[in-house]
C-alpha positions in Angstrom: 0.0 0.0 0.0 1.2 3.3 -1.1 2.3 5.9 2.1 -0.3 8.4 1.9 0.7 12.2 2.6 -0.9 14.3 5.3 -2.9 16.2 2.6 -5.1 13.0 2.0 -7.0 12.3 5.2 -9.7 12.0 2.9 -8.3 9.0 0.4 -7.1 7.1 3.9 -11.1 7.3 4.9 -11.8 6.2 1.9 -9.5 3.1 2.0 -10.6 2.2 5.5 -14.6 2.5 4.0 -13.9 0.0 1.6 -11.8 -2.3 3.8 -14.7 -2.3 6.3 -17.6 -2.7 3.6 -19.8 -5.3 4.0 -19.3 -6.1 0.5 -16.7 -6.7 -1.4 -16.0 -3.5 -3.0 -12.6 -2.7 -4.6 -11.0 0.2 -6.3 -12.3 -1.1 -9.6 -15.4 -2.5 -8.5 -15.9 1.0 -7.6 -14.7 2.9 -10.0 -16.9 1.2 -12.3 -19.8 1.9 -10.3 -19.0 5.3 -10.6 -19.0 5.0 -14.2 -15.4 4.9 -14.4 -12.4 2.9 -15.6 -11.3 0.7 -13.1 -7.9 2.3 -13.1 -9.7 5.7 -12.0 -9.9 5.4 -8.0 -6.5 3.7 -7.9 -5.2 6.9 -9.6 -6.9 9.0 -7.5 -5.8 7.6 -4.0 -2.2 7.0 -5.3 -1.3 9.5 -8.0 -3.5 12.2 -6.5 -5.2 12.7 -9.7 -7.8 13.9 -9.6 -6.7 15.9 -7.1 -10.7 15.9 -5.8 -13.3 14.1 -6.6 -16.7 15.6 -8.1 -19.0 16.5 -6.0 -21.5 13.7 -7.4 -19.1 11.0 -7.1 -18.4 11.9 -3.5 -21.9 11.5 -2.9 -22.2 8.4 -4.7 -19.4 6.7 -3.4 -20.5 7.8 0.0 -24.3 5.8 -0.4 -22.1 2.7 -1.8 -20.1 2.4 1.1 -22.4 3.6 3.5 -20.8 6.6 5.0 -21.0 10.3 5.3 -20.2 11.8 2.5 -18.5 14.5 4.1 -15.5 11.7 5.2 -14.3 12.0 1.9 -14.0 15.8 1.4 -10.7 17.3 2.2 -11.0 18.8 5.8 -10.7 22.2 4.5 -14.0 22.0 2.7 -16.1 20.4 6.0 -18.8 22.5 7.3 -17.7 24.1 10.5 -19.6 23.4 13.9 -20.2 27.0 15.0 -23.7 27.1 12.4 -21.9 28.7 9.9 -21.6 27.6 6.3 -18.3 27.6 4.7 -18.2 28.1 1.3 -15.3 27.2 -1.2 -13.2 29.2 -3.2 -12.3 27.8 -6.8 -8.8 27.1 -7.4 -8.6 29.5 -10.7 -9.7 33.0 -11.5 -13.0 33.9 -13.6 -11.9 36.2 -16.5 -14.6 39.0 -16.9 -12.5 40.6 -20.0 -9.8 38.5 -21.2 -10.4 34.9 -20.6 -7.9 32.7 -19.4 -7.7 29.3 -20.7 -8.3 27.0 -17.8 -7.6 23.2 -17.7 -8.3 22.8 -14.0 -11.9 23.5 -12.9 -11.0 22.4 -9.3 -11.6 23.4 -5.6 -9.7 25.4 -3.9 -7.8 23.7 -0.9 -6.4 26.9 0.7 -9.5 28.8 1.1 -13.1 29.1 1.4 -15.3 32.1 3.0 -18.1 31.7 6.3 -21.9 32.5 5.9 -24.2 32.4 8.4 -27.6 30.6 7.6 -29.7 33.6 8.2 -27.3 35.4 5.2 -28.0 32.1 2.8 -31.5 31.7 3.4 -32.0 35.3 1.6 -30.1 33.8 -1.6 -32.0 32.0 -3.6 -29.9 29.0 -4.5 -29.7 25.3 -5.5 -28.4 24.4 -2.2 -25.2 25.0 -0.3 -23.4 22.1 -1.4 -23.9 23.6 -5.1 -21.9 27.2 -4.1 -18.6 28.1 -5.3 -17.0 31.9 -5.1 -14.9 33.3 -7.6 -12.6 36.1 -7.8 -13.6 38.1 -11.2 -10.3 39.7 -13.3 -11.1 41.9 -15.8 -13.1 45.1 -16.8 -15.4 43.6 -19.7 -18.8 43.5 -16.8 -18.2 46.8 -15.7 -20.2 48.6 -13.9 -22.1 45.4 -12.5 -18.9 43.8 -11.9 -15.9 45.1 -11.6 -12.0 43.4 -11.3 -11.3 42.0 -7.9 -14.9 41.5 -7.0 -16.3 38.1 -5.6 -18.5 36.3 -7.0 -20.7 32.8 -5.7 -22.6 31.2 -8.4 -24.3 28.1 -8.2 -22.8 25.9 -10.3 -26.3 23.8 -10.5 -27.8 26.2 -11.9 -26.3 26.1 -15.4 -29.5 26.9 -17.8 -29.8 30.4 -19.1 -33.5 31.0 -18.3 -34.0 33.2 -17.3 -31.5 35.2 -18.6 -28.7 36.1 -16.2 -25.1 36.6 -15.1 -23.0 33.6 -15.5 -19.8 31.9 -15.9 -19.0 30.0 -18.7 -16.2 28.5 -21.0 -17.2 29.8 -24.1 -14.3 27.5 -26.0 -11.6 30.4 -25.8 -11.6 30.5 -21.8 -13.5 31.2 -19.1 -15.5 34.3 -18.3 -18.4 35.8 -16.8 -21.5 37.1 -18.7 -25.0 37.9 -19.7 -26.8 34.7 -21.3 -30.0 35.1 -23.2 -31.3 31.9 -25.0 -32.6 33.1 -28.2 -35.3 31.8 -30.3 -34.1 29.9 -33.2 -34.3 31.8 -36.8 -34.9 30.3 -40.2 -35.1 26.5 -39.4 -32.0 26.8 -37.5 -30.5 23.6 -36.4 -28.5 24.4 -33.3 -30.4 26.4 -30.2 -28.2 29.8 -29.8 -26.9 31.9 -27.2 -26.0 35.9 -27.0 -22.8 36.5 -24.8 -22.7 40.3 -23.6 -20.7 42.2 -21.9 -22.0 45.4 -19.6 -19.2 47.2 -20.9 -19.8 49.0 -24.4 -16.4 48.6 -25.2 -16.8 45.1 -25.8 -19.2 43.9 -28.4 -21.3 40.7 -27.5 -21.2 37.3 -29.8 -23.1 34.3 -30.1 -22.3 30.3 -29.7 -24.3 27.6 -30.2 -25.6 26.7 -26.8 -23.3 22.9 -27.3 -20.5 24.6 -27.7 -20.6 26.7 -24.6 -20.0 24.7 -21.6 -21.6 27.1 -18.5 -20.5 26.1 -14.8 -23.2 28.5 -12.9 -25.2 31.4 -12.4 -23.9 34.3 -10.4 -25.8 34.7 -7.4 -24.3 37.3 -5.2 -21.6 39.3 -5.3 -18.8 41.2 -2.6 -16.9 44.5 -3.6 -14.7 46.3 -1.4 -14.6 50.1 -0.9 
């Protein structure tokens, strides 16, 4: 058995769940339950990639073994005790002018912000497990958003009606903008979507609404004085 580093408290659990199943669940079994190649837990626990798992397989894994599902979150990401919510970071940065090409959509493991539930329960939201903040770079949302603002989206909420603020990879990066779904013209195969900017400076653009992937809709925002 590989030595595991003191970053991976969460692969150890995960190890010990499937040691102490009640069935006989391996790596592979499991990965393939997940959907996977059996190689794909292996690699996880002892190449560290992926460096997390998806929410989803978390949860799935979890109802396999039958164990919280938090056990196999990194400890940074655990909800406090104190009746706050914690809510994680991103590890990149949402480009809101000039995208940056990411190959990473991953959380952060350094850092993640407090809510209290009476602040949450006047968001309207997917649910707290869906929420994700991001630090916006660039000038193209200006004045709604501006560079250095932070963002949470709910990254369940990935369907442009209504129209609304999101972040997206629209094939060149990622970014933050308006979405409207518009309705399809002369026989038009493909379902299409208008990007826009707040800034006049930049001039919106469509994509077909396949080619676009969009992670969530921005639901709040922070902006220091």
């Amino acid at each position: 058995m590989a030595i595991l580093t003191e970053h991976t408290q969460e692969r150890q659990m995960l190890m010990r769940a499937i040691a102490q199943s009640n069935q006989a669940w391996t790596l592979a079994s499991l990965s393939r339950a997940l959907g996977r190649n059996a190689a794909y837990l292996h690699q996880y626990i002892h190449r560290q990639s992926p460096r997390l798992l998806p929410e989803a397989e978390r949860y799935k894994i979890a109802s396999l073994l039958h164990i919280a599902h938090e056990t196999l979150q990194p400890p940074s990401h655990r909800q406090p005790q104190d009746g706050t919510i914690s809510i994680p970071f991103l590890d990149i940065e949402s480009a809101a002018g000039h995208a940056s090409i990411v190959d990473d959509f991953a959380e952060s493991k350094q850092q993640a912000w407090q809510f209290t539930s009476a602040i949450m329960t006047k968001l309207q939201h997917s649910g707290t497990p869906y929420l994700r903040l991001l630090t916006v770079r660039g000038d193209s949302m200006t004045p709604q958003l501006e560079d250095g603002d932070v963002i949470m989206i709910d990254v369940k909420d990935n369907h442009p009606e209504p129209a609304g603020t999101f972040v997206l990879d629209d094939g060149h990066g990622l970014v933050v903008k308006r979405l409207e779904l518009l309705t399809p013209q002369n026989n038009e195969a493909k379902v299409k979507l208008r990007i826009c900017s707040m800034n006049s400076a930049y001039a919106p653009y469509r994509r077909a609404f396949e080619d676009v992937r969009i992670i969530g809709r921005v639901i709040w925002m922070a902006r220091a004085f």
